[in-house]
C-alpha positions in Angstrom: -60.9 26.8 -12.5 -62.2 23.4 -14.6 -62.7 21.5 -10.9 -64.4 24.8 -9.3 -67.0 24.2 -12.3 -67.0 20.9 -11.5 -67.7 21.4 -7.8 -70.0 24.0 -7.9 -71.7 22.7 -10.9 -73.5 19.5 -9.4 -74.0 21.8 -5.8 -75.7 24.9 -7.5 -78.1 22.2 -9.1 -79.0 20.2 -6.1 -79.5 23.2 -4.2 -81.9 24.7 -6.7 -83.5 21.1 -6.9 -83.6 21.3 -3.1 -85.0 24.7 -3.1 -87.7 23.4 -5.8 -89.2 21.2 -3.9 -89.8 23.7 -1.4 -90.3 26.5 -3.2 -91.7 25.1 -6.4 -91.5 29.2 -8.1 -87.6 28.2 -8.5 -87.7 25.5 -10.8 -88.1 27.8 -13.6 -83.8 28.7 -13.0 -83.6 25.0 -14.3 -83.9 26.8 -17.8 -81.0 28.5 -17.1 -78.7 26.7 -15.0 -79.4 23.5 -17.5 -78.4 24.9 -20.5 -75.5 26.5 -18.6 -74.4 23.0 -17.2 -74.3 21.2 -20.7 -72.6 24.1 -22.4 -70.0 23.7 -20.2 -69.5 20.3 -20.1 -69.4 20.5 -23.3 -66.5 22.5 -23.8 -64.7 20.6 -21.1 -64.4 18.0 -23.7 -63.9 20.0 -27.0 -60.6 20.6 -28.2 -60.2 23.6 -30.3 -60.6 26.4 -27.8 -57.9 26.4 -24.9 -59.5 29.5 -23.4 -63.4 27.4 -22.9 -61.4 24.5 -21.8 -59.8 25.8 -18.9 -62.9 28.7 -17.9 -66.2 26.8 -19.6 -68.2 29.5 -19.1 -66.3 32.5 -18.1 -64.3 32.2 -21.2 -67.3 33.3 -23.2 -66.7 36.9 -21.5 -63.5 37.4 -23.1 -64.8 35.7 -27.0 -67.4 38.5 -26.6 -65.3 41.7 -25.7 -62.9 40.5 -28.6 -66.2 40.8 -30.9 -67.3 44.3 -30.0 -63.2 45.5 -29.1 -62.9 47.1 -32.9 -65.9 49.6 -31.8 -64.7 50.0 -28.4 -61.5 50.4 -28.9 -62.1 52.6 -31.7 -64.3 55.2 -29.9 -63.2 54.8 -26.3 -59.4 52.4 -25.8 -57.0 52.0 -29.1 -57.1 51.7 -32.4 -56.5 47.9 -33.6 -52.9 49.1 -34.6 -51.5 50.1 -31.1 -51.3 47.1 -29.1 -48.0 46.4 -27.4 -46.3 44.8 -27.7 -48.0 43.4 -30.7 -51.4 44.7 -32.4 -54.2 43.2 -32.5 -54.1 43.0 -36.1 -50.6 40.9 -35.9 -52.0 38.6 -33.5 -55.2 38.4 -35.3 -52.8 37.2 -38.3 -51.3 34.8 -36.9 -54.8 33.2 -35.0 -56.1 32.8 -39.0 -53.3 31.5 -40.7 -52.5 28.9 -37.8 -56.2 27.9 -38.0 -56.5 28.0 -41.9 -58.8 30.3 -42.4 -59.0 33.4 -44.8 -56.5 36.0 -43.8 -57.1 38.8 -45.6 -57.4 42.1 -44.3 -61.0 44.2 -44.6 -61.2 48.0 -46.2 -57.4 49.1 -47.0 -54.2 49.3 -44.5 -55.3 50.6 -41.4 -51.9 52.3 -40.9 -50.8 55.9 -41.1 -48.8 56.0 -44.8 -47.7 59.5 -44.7 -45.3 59.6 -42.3 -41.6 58.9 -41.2 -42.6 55.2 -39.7 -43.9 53.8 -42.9 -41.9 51.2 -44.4 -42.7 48.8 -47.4 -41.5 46.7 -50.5 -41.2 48.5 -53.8 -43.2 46.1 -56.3 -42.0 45.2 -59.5 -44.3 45.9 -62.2 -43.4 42.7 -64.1 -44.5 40.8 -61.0 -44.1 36.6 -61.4 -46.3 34.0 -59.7 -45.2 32.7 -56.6 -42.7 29.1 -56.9 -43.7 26.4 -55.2 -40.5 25.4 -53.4 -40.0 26.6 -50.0 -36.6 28.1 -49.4 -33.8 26.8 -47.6 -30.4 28.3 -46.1 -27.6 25.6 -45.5 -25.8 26.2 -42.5 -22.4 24.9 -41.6 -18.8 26.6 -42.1 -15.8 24.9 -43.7 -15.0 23.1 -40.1 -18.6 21.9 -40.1 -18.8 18.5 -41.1 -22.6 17.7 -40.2 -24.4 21.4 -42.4 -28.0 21.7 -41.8 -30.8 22.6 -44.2 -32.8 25.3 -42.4 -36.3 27.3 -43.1 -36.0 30.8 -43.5 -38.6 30.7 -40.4 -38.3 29.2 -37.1 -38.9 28.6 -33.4 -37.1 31.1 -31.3 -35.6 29.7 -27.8 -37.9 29.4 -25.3 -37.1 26.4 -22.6 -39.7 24.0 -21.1 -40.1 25.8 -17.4 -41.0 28.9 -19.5 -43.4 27.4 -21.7 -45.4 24.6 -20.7 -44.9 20.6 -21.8 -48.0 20.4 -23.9 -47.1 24.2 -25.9 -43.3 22.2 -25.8 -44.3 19.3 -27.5 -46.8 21.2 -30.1 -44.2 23.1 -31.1 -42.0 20.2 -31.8 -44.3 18.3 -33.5 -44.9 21.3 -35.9 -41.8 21.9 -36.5 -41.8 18.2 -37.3 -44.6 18.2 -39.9 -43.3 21.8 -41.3 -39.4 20.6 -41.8 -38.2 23.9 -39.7 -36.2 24.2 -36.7 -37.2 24.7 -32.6 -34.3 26.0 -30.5 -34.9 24.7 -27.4 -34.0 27.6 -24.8 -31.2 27.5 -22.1 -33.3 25.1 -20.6 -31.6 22.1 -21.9 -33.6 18.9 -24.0 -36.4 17.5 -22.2 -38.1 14.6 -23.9 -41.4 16.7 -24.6 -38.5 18.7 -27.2 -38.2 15.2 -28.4 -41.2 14.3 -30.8 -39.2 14.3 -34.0 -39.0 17.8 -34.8 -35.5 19.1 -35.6 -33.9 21.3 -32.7 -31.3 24.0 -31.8 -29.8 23.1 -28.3 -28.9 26.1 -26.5 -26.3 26.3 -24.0 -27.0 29.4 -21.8 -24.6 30.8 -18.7 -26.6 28.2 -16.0 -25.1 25.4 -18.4 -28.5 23.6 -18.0 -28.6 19.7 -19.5 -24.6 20.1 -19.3 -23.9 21.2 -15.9 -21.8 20.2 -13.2 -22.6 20.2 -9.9 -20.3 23.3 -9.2 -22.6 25.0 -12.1 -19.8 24.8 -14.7 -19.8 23.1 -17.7 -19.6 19.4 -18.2 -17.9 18.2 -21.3 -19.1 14.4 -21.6 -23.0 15.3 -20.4 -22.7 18.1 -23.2 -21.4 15.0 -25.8 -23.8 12.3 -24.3 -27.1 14.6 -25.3 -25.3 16.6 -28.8 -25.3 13.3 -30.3 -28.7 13.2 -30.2 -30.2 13.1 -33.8 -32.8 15.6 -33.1 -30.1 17.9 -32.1 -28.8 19.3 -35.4 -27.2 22.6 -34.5 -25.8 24.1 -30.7 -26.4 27.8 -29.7 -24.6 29.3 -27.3 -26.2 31.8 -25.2 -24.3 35.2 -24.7 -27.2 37.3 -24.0 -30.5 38.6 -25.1 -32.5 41.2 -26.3 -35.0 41.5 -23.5 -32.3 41.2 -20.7 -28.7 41.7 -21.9 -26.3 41.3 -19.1 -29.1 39.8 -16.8 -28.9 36.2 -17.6 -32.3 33.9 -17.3 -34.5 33.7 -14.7 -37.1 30.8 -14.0 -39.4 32.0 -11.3 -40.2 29.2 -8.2 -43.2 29.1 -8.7 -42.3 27.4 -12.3 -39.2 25.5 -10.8 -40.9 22.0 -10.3 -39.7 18.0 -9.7 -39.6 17.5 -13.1 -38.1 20.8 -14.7 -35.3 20.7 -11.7 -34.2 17.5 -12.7 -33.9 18.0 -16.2 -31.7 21.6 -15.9 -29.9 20.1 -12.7 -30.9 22.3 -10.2 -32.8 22.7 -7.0 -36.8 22.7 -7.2 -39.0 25.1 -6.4 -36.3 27.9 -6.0 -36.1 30.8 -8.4 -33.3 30.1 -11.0 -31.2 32.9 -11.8 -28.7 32.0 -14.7 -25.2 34.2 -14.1 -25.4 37.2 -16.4 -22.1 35.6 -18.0 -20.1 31.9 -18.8 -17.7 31.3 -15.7 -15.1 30.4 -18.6 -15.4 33.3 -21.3 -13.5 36.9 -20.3 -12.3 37.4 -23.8 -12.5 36.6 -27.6 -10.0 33.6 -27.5 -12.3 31.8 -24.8 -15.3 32.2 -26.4 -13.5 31.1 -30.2 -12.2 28.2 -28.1 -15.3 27.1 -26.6 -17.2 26.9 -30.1 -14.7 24.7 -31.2 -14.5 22.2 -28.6 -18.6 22.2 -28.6 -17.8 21.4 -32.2 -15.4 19.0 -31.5 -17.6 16.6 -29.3 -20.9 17.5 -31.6 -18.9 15.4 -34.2 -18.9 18.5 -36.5 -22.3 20.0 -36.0 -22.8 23.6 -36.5 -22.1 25.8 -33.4 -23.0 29.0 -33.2 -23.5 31.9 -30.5 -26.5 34.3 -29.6 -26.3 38.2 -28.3 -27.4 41.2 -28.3 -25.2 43.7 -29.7 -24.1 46.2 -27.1 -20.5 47.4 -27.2 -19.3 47.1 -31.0 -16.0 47.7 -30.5 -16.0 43.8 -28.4 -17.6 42.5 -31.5 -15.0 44.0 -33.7 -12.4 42.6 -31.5 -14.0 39.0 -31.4 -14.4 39.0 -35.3 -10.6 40.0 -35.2 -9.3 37.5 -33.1 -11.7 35.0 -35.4 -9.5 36.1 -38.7 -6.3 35.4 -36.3 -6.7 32.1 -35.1 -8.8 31.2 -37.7 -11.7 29.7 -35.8 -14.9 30.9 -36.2 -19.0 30.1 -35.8 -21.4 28.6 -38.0 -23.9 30.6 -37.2 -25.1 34.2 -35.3 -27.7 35.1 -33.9 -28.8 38.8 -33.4 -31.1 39.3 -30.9 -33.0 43.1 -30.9 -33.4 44.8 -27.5 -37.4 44.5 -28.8 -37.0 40.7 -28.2 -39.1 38.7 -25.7 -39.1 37.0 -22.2 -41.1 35.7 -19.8 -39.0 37.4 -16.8 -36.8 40.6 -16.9 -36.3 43.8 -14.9 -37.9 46.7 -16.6 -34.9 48.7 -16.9 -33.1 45.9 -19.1 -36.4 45.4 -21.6 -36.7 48.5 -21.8 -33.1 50.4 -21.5 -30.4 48.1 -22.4 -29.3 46.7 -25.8 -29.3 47.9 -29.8 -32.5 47.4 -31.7 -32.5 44.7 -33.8 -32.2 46.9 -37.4 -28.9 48.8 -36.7 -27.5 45.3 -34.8 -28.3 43.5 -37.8 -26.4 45.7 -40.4 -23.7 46.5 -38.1 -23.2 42.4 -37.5 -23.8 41.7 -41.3 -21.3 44.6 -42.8 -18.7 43.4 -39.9 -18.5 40.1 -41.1 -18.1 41.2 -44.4 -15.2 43.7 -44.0 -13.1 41.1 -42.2 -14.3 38.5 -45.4 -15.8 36.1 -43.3 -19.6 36.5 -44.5 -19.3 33.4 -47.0 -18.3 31.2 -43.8 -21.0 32.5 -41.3 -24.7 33.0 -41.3 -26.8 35.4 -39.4 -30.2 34.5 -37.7 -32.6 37.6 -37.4 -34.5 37.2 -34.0 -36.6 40.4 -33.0 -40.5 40.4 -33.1 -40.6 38.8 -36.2 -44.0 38.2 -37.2 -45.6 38.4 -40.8 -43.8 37.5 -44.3 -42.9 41.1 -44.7 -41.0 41.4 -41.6 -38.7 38.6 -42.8 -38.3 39.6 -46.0 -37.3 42.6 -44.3 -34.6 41.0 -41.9 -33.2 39.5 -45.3 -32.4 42.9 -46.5 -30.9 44.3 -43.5 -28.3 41.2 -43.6 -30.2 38.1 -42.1 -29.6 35.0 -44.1 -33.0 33.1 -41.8 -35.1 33.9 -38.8 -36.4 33.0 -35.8 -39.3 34.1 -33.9 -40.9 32.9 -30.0 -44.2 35.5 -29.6 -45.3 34.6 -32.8 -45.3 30.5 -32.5 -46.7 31.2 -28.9 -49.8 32.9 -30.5 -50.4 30.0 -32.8 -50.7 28.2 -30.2 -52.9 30.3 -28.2 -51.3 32.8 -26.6 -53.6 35.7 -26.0 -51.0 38.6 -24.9 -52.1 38.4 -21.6 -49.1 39.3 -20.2 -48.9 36.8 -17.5 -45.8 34.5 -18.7 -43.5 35.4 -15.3 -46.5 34.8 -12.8 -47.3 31.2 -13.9 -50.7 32.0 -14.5 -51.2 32.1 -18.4 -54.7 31.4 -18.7 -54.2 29.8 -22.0 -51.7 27.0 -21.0 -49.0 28.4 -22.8 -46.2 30.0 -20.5 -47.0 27.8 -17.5 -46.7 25.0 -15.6 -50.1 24.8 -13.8 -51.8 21.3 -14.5 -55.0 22.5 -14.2 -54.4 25.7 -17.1 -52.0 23.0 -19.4 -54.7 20.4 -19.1 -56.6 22.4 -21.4 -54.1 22.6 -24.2 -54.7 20.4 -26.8 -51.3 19.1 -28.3 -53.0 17.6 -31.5 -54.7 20.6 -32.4 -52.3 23.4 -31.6 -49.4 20.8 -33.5 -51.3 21.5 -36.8 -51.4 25.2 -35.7 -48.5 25.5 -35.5 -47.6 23.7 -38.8 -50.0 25.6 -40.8 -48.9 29.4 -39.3 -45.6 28.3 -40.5 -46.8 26.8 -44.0 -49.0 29.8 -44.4 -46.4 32.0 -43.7 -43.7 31.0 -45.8 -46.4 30.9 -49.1 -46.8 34.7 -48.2 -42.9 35.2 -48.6 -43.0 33.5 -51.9 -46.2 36.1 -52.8 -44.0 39.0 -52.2 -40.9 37.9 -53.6 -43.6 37.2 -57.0 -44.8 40.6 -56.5 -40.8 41.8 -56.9 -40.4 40.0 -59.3 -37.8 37.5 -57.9 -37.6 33.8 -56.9 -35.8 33.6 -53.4 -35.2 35.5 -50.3 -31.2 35.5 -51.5 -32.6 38.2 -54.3 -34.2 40.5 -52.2 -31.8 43.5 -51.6 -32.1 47.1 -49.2 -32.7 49.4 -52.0 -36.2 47.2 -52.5 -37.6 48.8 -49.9 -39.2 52.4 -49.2 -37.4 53.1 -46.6 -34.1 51.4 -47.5 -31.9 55.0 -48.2 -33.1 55.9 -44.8 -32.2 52.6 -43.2 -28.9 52.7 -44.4 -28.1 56.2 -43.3 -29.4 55.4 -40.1 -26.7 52.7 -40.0 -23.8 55.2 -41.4 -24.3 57.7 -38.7 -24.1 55.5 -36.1 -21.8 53.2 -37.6 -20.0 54.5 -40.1 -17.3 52.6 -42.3 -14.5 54.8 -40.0 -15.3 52.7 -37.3 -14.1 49.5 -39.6 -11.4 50.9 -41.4 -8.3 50.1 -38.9 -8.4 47.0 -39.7 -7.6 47.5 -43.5 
């Protein structure tokens, strides 16, 4: 779109010129088409607007339906609260903290209070000021021998194929400046993950960055790249919310030189990861595994990711865990409201346990078999705003991650393009022409500052209950927190735990 106004830029002005010598009535569209020309020039060059980089004029169309949307959608669309899968107002909150700018909210909650949805933080009336330190989880189990101090916030996988280089490397170099982690996606490490920001490698079922070329896993490539110091913890992939069962899929049209190179595949074929690891059919293998990934990490944290689908296999795995005594660092619990790029309808929509009754099932799991003190749980699952992880604490999370948000810092618009490699904002694509015009300086400090911001709301709400740290905050803090536990005891009730007393 930038060389079409290129190309038809200087021809629309010679013809005109052409046509005013002629016709000298037509020199008066010089008013117009000159202005034109300059203002979009002009934002070919600026930096701050991804959407006037790539479409310097056509972009205005969409600035100006986003400053009359509150009146049409009001009278005629949605309200500001209904946008899936996140509201206007969320993403709204995340475009002013990751530019700095005030981010209060105008005229009272906008959301309906009285009824069975409504959730929020009972208030302490001897509320403190906020502390200044920024809290921090330390991850690693008594076989870790390399912990890691991690941000109660962080970047959610997502693998350079499905997000572009230059949204890649501004994530990493935000995570950088902001001290927090970036999982890096089953994609394996490229070197746009490596600009100094700390990173989460993920080891999906495809094996990518460890792979043989049978597809099965390669023990010395895995050792060569987990040394790494970037790489301070190792995820392994069992599935997630937006596709349990499914495994990844990188569309061809995404599949390039470059991207096939670094996962060890063919280019410009669709990638389809097996929906499980070639070498797991049980507990033992999967115990196993995390220990020889720990093994040739030299003691770094390994952990495993999945959506929670039949409890009775997680029982079983946290059984065989007490048995042979080997265990993860680290789980992550991925809600069937979690993210992709690319999934079958039926599995974002019909497969998989939400995140809240995962969570608590996960968390009081661990704890029945006295293994809570020895593993940690990441909270992954539209996790958005300060409340939403205080939230996740209470339900059991010790830190969280989240992908949609750290994509709208840095300028994702919801367009709901990510599997068609057309993103208009640069973000979930690999077309030069739409990357070209994001700014990896800029969106960096985006990213840095929705995180900063972020994290200085927590601490507000923690002051305004009167507590210090997110380890304080408990269920019975919150309005709906007797609900939310007897949600959890009718579907899982303590009868399903007690055989192993």
């Amino acid at each position: 779109m930038r060389h079409t106004f290129y190309i038809l830029t200087p021809i629309i002005l010679i013809t005109v010129g052409v046509l005013g010598y002629y016709f000298p009535g037509w020199w008066w569209s010089y008013m117009v088409l000159g202005p034109l020309a300059l203002i979009g020039f002009y934002n070919r060059v600026q930096s701050n607007h991804t959407i006037l980089r790539n479409f310097p004029l056509l972009g205005y169309f969409r600035y100006f339906f986003e400053s009359i949307s509150p009146e049409i959608q009001q009278y005629f669309i949605e309200r500001t609260t209904d946008g899936k899968p996140f509201s206007r107002n969320h993403r709204a909150l995340v475009y002013r903290r990751s530019k700095g700018v005030n981010d209060t909210h105008p005229f009272g909650t906008q959301l309906e209070i009285n009824n069975d949805h409504y959730e929020a933080i009972r208030h302490s009336m001897y509320a403190t000021p906020p502390v200044k330190e920024f809290p921090r989880v330390t991850i690693g189990s008594g076989e870790c021998r390399q912990p890691y101090s991690a941000s109660v916030l962080n970047v959610s996988a997502m693998s350079y194929g499905a997000l572009s280089k230059n949204a890649t490397m501004s994530l990493n170099l935000g995570a950088k400046k902001g001290n927090f982690y970036h999982n890096t996606g089953e994609g394996s490490v490229s070197h746009y993950h490596l600009q100094g920001g700390d990173l989460v490698w993920q080891i999906g079922t495809g094996y990518f960055g460890c792979r043989r070329e049978d597809g099965g896993f390669d023990p010395e490539k895995f050792e060569e790249k987990a040394a790494l110091p970037e790489v301070k913890m190792i995820e392994i992939k069992l599935s997630q919310g937006a596709k349990p069962g499914h495994g990844g899929v990188l569309p061809a049209s995404k599949n390039n030189e470059e991207i096939a190179k670094i996962r060890g595949v063919q280019p410009h074929t669709t990638i389809i990861s097996p929906p499980s690891h070639r070498d797991i059919h049980g507990p033992e293998d999967l115990l196993h595994f995390i220990k020889q990934l720990r093994d040739l990490s030299k003691g770094k944290p390994v952990g495993f990711k999945l959506c929670v689908g039949r409890t009775e296999e997680f029982i079983a795995l946290v059984e065989k865990m007490v048995e042979l005594q080997i265990w993860p660092d680290f789980i992550t619990v991925d809600g069937a409201e979690g993210g992709t790029g690319a999934a079958p309808l039926e599995f974002s929509d019909s497969v998989g346990l939400p995140l809240e009754p995962a969570l608590i099932f996960v968390n009081r799991t661990l704890v029945k078999f006295k293994l809570r003190d020895e593993i940690k749980i990441v909270a992954s699952g539209k996790v958005l705003t300060a409340f939403s992880i205080l939230r996740m604490r209470a339900l059991g999370a010790d830190i969280c991650n989240s992908a949609r948000a750290f994509m709208f810092s840095v300028g994702c618009i919801q367009a709901l393009r990510c599997n068609n490699n057309s993103c208009p904002t640069g973000v979930a694509t690999t077309n030069k022409m739409l990357t070209k015009g994001l700014v990896v300086k800029d969106k960096a400090e985006r990213v840095y500052k929705f995180h900063h911001n972020t994290i200085h709301a927590v601490l507000e709400l923690l002051g305004a209950c009167g507590v210090a740290h997110t380890d304080d905050i408990t269920i019975d803090m919150f309005v709906k927190g007797d609900e939310m536990v007897a949600l959890t005891n009718k579907y899982f009730p303590d009868s399903v735990l007690n055989r192993v007393e």
